[in-house]
C-alpha positions in Angstrom: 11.1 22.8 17.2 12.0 19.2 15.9 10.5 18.2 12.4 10.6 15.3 10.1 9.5 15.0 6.7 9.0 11.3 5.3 7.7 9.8 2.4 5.1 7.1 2.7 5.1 4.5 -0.3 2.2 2.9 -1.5 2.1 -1.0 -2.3 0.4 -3.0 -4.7 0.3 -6.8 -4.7 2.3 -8.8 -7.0 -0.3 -11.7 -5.6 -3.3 -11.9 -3.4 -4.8 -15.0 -2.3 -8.1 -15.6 0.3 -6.8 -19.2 2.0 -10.1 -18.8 4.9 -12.5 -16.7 7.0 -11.7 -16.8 10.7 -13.9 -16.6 13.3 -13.4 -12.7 14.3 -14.5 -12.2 10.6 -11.1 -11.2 9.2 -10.1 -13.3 6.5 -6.7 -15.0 6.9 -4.7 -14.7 3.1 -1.3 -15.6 1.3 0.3 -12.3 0.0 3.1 -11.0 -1.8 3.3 -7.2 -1.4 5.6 -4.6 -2.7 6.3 -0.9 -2.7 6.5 1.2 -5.2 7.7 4.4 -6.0 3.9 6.4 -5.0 4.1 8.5 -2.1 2.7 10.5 0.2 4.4 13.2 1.9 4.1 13.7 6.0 5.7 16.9 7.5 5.7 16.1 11.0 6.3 18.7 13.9 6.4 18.6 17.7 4.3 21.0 19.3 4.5 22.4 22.9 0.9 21.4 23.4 -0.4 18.4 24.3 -2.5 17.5 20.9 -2.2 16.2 17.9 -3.2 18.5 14.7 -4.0 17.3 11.4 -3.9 19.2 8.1 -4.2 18.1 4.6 -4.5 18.9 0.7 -7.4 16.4 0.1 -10.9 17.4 1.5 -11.7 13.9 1.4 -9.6 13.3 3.9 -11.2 13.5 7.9 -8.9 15.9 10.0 -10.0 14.6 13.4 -9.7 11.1 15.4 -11.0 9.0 12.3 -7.9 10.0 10.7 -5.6 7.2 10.1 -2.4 9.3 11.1 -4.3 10.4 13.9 -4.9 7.4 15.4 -1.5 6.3 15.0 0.4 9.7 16.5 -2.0 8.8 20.0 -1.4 5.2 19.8 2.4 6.3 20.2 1.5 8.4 22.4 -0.4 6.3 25.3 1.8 3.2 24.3 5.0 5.2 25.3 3.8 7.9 27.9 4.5 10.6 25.6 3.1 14.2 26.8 4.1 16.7 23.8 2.4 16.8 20.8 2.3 17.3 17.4 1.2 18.6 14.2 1.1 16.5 11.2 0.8 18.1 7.7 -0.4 15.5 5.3 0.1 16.0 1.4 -1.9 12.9 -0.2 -0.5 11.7 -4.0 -1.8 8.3 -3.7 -5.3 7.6 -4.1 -7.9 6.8 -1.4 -9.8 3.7 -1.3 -7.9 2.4 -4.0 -6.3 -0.7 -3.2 -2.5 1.5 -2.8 -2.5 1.4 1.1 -2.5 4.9 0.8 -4.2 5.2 4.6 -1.4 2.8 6.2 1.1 3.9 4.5 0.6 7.2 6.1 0.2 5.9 9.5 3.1 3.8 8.8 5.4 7.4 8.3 4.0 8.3 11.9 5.0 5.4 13.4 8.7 5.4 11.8 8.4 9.4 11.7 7.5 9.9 15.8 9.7 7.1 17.0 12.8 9.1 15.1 11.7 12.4 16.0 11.1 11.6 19.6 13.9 9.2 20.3 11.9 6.3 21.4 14.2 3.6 20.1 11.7 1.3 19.3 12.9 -1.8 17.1 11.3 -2.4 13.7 9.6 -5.5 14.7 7.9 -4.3 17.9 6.8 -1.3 16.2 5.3 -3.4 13.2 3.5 -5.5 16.3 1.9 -1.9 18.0 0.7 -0.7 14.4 -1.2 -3.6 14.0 -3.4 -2.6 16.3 -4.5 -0.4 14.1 -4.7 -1.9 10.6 -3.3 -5.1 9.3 -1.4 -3.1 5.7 0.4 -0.5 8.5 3.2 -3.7 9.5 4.3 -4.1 5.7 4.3 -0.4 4.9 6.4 0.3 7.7 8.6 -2.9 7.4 8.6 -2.0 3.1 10.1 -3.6 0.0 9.1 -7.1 -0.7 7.7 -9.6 1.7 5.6 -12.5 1.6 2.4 -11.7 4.4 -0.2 -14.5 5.7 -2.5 -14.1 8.9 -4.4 -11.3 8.2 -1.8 -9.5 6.1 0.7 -8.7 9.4 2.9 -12.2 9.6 5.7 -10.6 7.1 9.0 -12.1 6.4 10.8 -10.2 4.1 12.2 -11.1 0.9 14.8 -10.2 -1.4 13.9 -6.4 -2.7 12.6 -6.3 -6.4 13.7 -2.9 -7.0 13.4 -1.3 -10.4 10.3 -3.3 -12.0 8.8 -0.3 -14.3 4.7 -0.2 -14.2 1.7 2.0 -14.9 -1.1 2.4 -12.3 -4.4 3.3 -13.0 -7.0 3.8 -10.7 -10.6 4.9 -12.3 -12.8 7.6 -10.8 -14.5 5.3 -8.0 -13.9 4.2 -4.7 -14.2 0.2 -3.6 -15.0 -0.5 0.1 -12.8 -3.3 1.0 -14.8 -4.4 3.7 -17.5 -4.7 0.9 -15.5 -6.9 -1.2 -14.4 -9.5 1.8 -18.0 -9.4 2.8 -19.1 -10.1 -0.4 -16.4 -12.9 -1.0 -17.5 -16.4 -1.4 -14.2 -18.9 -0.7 -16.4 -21.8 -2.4 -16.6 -20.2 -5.5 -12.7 -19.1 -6.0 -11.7 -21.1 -9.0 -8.5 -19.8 -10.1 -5.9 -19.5 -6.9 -1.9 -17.9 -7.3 1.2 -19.8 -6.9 2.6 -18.0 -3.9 5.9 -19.9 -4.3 5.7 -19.8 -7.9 5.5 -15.9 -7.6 8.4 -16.0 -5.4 10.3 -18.0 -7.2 10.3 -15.5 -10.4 10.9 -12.6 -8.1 13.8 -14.1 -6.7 15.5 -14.4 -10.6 13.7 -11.1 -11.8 12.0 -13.3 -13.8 9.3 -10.8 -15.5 7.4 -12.5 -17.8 7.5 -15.4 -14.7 6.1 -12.5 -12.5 3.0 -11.3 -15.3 2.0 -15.0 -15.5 2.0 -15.5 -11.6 0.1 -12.4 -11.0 -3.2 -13.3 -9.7 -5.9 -11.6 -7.2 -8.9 -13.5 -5.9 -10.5 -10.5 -5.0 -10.5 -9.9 -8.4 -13.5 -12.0 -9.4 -15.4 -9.9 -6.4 -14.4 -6.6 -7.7 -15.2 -7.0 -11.5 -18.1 -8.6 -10.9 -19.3 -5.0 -9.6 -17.2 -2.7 -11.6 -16.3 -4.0 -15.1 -14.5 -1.2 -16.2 -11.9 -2.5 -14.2 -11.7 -5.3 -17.3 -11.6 -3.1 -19.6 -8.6 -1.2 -18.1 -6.6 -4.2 -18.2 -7.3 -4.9 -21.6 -6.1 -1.3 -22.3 -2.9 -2.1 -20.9 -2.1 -5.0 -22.9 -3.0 -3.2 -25.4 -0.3 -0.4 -24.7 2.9 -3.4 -24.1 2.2 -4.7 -20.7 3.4 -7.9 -19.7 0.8 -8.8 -17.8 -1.6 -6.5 -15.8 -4.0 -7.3 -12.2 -5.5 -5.4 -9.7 -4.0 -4.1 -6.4 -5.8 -5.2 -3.2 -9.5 -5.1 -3.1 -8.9 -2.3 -6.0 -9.9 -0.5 -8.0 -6.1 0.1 -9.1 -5.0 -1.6 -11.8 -1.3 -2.0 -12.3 1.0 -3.7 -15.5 4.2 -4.2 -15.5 6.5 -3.7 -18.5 9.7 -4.6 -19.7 11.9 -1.7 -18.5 11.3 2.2 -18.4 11.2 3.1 -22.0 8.0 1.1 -22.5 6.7 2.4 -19.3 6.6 5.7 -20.0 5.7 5.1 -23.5 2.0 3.3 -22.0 1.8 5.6 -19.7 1.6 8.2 -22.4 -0.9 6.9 -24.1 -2.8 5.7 -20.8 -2.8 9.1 -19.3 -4.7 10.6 -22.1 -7.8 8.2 -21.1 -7.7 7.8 -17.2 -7.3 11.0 -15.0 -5.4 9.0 -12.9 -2.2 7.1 -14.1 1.1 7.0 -12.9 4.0 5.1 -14.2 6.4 3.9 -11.2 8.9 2.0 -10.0 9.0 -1.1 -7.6 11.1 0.2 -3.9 13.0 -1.6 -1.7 11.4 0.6 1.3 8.5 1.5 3.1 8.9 4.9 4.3 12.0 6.9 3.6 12.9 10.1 5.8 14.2 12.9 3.6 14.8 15.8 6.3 14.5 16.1 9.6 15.3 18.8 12.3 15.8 17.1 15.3 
């Protein structure tokens, strides 16, 4: 029976800017996003019945059709007339509701994992375009590395991959809604926007102090406002040699980035003693990444 196992990276966002609220009631923003070396891990298997199966390590997680991977293996299923099925055994290492992505970039895996195992031959671009339908952070986790986004988060045009930028996450013990946060967003009081370009610009030359300084999250002002120990995070990576620190998303991950691995690890040590859950990663040039298959 045909199997693929893939790993789905998370992302955080070197910068995150709120530009207007459209009439749907999405928000249309200026992003820069970026993988990083986070991931889930999504054994994927055809079965001879005509159903998709869910399993996972993290009761948290629903196993039926509110299941992001779920939703995804059916959308590739009507959209392409496919009548096998398939079970999909999902081992979660990112965080849920943590500003990582950690949903999409699970579906994203389906979506690159079922058009491999299955032979569909769908082009990158088209598949970004179906997984859309389904959330707007699927597109960038399936297209991966570094990419500038606007719309709501699904116009991507890629940029050149940051790979090797050393960092510590930490995400406290709470969950943030991020329909909460947009909700609770007010565009007239944003007083402090990022320099999209600027950020760019500093990417572009591996510029890393350019990068801390150009790190910026409107969301931000939402989220702490709620949750302040989200501040005091950041000022405990400072404390430990980060560059510069910000949150991911609508949070509540906060990530810093240092000046190579050494230091890294050496914050990390010190961080991991204080928050249960700290990682210290790596910046990736990809989205998903298939590491066996049986086809």
């Amino acid at each position: 029976m045909r199997k693929i196992v893939i790993k789905a990276f998370a992302k955080i966002n070197w910068a995150l800017d709120v530009v207007g609220k459209r009439q749907d009631g999405y928000h249309n923003v200026e992003m820069v996003m970026q993988s990083v070396n986070l991931y889930d891990i999504l054994t994927i298997e055809e079965k001879a019945e005509d159903d998709i199966e869910i399993i996972c390590n993290c009761d948290c997680i629903p196993l039926d059709s509110n299941n992001i991977a779920y939703k995804s293996a059916r959308l590739i299923k009507e959209t392409y007339g496919i009548v096998k099925g398939v079970k999909i055994d999902l081992h979660k290492n990112i965080p849920v509701a943590a500003g990582l992505a950690g949903g999409s970039a699970d579906a994203a895996a389906v979506f690159a994992g079922l058009n491999r195992m299955w032979n569909l031959g769908i082009k990158l671009r088209e598949l970004m375009s179906v997984s859309a339908r389904i959330g707007s952070d699927i597109p960038f986790c399936i297209l991966g590395g570094t990419a500038l986004a606007k719309g709501i988060g699904d116009e991507l045009v890629s940029l050149p991959p940051a790979e090797g930028i050393w960092m510590v996450l930490v995400t406290p013990d709470f969950h943030v809604s991020t329909a909460h946060i947009y909700r609770s967003l007010d565009l007239s009081k944003i007083t402090v926007r990022p320099c999209i370009q600027g950020m760019v610009e500093c990417l572009e030359k591996r510029d890393l102090n350019g990068i801390a300084d150009h790190m910026k999250n409107v969301l931000e002002q939402v989220t702490l406002s709620m949750y302040p120990q989200i501040n005091l995070i950041k000022e405990d990576m400072m404390k430990q040699g980060a560059l510069g620190c910000c949150m991911s998303g609508s949070g509540p991950t906060v990530y810093g980035i240092f000046p190579d691995e050494d230091s890294a690890r050496k914050g990390y040590n010190v961080l991991k003693e204080r928050y249960s859950r700290c990682f210290v990663v790596d910046t990736k040039a990809c989205g998903v990444e298939i590491i066996e298959e049986v086809l």
